[in-house]
C-alpha positions in Angstrom: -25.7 15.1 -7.9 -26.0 12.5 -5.2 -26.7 8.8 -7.0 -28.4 7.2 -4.7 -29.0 3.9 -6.6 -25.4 3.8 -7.6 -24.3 3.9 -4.2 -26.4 0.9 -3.2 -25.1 -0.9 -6.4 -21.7 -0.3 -5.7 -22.2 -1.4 -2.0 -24.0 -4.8 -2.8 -21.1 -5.7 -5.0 -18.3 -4.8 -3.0 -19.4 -7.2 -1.0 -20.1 -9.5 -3.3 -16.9 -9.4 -4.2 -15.6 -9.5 -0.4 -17.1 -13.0 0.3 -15.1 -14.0 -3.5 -12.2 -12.7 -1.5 -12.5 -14.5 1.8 -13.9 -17.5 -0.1 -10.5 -18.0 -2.1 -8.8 -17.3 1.4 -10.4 -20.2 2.5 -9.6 -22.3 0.1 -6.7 -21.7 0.3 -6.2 -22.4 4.1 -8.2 -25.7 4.1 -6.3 -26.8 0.7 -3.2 -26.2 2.5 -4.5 -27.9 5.9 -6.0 -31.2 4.5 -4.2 -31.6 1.0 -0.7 -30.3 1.7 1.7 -32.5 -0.5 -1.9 -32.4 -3.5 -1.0 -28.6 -4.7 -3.3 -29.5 -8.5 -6.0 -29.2 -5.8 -5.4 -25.6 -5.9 -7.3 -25.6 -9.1 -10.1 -24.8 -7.3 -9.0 -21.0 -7.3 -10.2 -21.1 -10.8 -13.6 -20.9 -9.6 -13.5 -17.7 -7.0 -11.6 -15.9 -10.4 -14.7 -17.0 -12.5 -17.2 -15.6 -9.8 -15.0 -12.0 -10.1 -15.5 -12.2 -14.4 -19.2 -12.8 -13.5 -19.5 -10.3 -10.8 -17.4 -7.7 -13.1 -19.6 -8.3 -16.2 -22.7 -7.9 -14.4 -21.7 -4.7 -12.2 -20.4 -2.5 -15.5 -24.0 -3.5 -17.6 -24.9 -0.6 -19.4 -22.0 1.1 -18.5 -19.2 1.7 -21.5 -15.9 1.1 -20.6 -13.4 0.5 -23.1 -11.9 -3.4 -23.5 -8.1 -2.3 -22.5 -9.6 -0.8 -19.1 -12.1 -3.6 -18.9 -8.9 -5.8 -18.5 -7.0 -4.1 -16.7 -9.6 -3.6 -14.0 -9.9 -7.7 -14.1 -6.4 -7.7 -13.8 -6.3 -5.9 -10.6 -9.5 -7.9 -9.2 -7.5 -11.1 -10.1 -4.2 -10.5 -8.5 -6.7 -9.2 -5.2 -7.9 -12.3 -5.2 -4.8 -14.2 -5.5 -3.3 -12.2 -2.6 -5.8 -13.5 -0.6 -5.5 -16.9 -1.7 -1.7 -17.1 -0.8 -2.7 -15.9 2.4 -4.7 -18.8 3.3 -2.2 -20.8 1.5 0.7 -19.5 3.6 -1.1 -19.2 7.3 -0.9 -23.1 8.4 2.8 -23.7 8.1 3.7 -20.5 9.8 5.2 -20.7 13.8 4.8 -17.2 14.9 1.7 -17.1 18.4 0.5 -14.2 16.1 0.0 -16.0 12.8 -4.2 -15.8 13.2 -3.6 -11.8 12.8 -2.1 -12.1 9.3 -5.1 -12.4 7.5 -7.2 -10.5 10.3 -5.1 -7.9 9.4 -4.6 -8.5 5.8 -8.4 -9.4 4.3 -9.3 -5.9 5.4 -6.6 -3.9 3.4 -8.1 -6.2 0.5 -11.2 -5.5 1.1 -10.6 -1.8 0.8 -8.9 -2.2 -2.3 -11.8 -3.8 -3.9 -13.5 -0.8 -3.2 -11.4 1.3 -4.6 -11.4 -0.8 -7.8 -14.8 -0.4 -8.3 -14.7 3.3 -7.9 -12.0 3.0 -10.9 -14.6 1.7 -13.4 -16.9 4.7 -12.7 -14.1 6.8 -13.6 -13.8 4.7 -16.6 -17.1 5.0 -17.8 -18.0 8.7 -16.6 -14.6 9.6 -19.3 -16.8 8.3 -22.0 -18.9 11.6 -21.5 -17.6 14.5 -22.0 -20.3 16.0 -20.4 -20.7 14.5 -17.5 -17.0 15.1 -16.7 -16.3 18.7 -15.1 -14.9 21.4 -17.6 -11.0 21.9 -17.4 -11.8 26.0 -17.7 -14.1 26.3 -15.5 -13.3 26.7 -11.3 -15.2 25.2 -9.0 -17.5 27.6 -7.0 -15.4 26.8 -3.4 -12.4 28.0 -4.7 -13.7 31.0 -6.4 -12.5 34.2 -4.5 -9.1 35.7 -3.8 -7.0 32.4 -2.3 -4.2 31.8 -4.4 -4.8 29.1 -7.2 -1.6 27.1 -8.4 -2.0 25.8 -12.3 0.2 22.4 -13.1 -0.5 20.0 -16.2 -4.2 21.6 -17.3 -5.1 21.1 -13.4 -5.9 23.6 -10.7 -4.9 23.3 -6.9 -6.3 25.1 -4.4 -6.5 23.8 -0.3 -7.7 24.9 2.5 -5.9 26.0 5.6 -7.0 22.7 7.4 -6.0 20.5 5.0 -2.8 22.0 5.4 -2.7 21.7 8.9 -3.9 18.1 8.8 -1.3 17.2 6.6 1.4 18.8 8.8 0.5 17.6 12.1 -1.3 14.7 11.3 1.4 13.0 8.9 4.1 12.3 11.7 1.6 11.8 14.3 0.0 9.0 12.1 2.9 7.4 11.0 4.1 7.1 14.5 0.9 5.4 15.6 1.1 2.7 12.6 4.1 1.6 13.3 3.4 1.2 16.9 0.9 -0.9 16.1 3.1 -3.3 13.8 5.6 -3.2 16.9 2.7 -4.8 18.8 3.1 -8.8 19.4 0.3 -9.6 17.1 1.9 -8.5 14.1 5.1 -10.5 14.6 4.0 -12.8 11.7 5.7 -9.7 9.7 8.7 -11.0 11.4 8.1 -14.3 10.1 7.1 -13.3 6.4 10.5 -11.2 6.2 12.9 -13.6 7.8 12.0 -16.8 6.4 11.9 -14.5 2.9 15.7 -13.3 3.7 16.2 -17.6 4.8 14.8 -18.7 1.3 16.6 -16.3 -1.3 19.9 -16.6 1.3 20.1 -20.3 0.8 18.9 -20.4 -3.0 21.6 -17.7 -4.3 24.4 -18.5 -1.9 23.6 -21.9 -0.5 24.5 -20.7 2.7 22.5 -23.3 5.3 21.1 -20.4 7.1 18.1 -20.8 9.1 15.6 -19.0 10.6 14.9 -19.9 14.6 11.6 -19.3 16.1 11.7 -18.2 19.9 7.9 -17.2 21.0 9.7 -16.3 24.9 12.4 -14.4 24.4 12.5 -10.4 23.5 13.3 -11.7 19.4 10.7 -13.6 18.7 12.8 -14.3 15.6 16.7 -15.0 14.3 19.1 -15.6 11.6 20.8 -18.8 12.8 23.7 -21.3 11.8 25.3 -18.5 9.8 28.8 -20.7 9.2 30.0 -20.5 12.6 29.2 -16.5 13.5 26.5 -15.7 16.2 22.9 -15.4 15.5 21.6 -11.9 14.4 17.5 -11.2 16.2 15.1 -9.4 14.0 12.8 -7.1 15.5 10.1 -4.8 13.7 12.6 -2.1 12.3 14.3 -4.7 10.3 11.1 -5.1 8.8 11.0 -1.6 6.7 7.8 -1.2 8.1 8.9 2.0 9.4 9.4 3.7 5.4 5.8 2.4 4.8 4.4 4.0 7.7 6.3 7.3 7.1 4.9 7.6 3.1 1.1 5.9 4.3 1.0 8.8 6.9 1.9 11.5 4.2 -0.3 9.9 1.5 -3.4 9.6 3.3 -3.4 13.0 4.4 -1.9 14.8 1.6 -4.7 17.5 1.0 -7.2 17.3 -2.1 -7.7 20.3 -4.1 -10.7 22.2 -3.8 -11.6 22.0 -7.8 -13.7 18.7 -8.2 -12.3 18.1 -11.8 -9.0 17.9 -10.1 -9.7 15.6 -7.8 -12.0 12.7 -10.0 -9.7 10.2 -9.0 -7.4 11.0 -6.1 -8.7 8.2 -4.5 -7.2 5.8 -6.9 -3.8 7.9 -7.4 -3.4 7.7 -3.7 -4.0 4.1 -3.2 -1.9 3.5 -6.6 1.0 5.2 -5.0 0.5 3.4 -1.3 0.5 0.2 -2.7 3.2 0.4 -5.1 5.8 2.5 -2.6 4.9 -0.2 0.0 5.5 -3.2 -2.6 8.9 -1.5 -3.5 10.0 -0.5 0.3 9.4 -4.4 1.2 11.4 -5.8 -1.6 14.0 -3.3 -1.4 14.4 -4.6 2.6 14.2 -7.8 1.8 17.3 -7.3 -0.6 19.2 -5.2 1.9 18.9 -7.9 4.6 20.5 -10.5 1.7 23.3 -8.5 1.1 24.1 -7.5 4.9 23.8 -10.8 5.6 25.7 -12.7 2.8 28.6 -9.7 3.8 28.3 -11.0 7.5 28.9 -14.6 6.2 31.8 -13.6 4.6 34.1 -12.1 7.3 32.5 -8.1 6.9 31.8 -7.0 10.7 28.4 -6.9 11.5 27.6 -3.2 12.8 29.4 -1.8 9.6 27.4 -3.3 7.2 24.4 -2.9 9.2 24.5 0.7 9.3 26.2 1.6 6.3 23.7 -0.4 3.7 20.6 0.7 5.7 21.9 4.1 5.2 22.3 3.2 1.7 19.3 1.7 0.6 17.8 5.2 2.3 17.5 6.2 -1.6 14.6 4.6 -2.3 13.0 7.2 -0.4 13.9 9.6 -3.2 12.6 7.5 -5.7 8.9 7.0 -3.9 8.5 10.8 -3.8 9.5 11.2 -7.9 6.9 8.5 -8.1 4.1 10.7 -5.9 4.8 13.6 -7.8 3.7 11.7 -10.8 1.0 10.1 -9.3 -0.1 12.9 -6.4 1.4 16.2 -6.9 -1.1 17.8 -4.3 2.2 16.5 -1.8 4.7 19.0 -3.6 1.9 21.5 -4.6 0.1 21.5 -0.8 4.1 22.5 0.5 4.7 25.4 -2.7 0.9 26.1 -1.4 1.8 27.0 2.3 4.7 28.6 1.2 2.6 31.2 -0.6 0.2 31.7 2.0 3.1 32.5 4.3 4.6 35.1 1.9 1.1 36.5 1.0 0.5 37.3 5.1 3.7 38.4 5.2 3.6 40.7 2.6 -0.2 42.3 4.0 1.8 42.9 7.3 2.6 46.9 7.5 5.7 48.3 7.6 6.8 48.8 11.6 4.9 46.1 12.8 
């Protein structure tokens, strides 16, 4: 049944806890813009964490949630809020034209994932019940009927034909259009972020003087300079990695929910768990491949071998995101098996000479 009031409740503190998030933002940037060489000023983070204890308290009154999740669910609010404090930290001493979209960008995506969080302590408290959950034997009414029904770990998939589609056409098409948009001059702080990251663990590991040269004119906005005495290498937005991400945020958004509710109580967070942790490990896996090709390249190895061969390489990853959806979203794997046995079950009705 549709709960009104705990819609408006959940509203009102999402973005309650929005205006926590830009507010440590903020301190951040203004700590970093009038007390730059004063970093115990910082403490002042303590008090947009003690607003999200408060705000967490008061939002889950009356509801039960057991301590361990209680925690955990501050844990994710904290490290939220944290992201968007290094943000504001970060912004001032960047170089990049585009550095006023990072957190334009950025604060959003946070935003969501506050959200998100707070639908995770309804789940929480709604398992307290066992009867307000929905029963494991029983089907929901919409997938009731003769469409096939595919059974995996005590859960039952079923999807419609548009889902299907969705997922098909709109998966490529999607991921195409995101990283189009992170091609687009606004978003070359990425650049920044990953070569000055590459600079910093280059020089601190191998103490290699490399630099990282900022050219707002020129077709690279950005390059790996005084590299011993080889030429510069120029960064452009598929050095980034931001073309893995794009791929798996294009297939995880759209992979299709199952028609039985009980099924799909928390798809919501499953999919954004497995966004956020595939895009965390496709950044620091690049970030290590551009150290190694680099530190080769320093060495004497030619520079288009390495490249090619180690991107290649690092291509494994890949395999390792979609054992992690599986875990996490089966519906990917299921949705494919799913189409599969549409196909056959046509096939099969089809007479014989036709």
């Amino acid at each position: 049944m549709f709960d009104k009031k705990s819609l408006i409740k959940k509203t009102l503190f999402w973005i309650l806890f929005t205006i926590n998030l830009f507010i440590a933002y903020f301190i951040g940037y203004l700590g970093s813009i009038f007390f730059p060489e004063l970093s115990y000023l910082y403490i002042l983070i303590l008090l947009p964490l003690i607003v999200n204890i408060f705000l967490l308290k008061s939002y889950k009154f009356r509801q039960e949630v057991i301590f361990r999740k209680e925690i955990i669910i501050l844990v994710y609010f904290t490290l939220n809020l944290l992201f968007g404090f290094i943000i504001g930290v970060y912004q001032p001493f960047m170089e990049s034209n585009s550095r006023i979209f990072f957190p334009i960008i950025m604060l959003p995506m946070l935003a969501i994932l506050n959200y998100v969080i707070l639908n995770r302590i309804q789940f929480y408290s709604s398992n307290f019940s066992l009867d307000d959950a929905p029963s494991k034997d029983s089907l929901s009414e919409e997938i009731k009927g003769d469409k096939p029904i595919i059974e995996y770990e005590d859960k039952k998939y079923s999807f419609s034909i548009k889902s299907l589609l969705i997922l098909a056409i709109g998966a490529p098409v999607s991921a195409y259009l995101i990283y189009l948009f992170f091609d687009l001059e606004i978003n070359y702080w990425l650049h920044e972020i990953v070569v000055k990251q590459t600079v910093y663990f280059l020089n601190l590991l191998f103490n290699m003087g490399v630099e990282a040269q900022y050219n707002s004119g020129g077709v690279y906005h950005w390059s790996f300079v005084n590299i011993g005495s080889l030429s510069p290498i120029n960064f452009q937005t598929f050095c980034t990695g931001v073309q893995a991400i794009c791929v798996f945020a294009g297939v995880i958004i759209l992979t299709p929910h199952s028609k039985d509710k009980n099924t799909n109580r928390d798809i919501l967070w499953r999919k954004t768990k497995s966004l956020v942790i595939s895009s965390v490990i496709f950044y620091v896996v690049n970030i290590l491949r551009m150290i190694i090709q680099i530190y080769l390249y320093y060495i004497g190895y030619p520079w288009d071998s390495i490249h090619y061969s180690i991107s290649a390489a690092s291509s494994f990853i890949a395999a390792i995101i979609v054992l992690l959806m599986h875990k996490w979203i089966p519906e990917f794997i299921i949705s494919i098996i799913y189409s599969f046995t549409l196909i056959k079950k046509k096939i099969t009705k089809i007479p014989k000479g036709h």
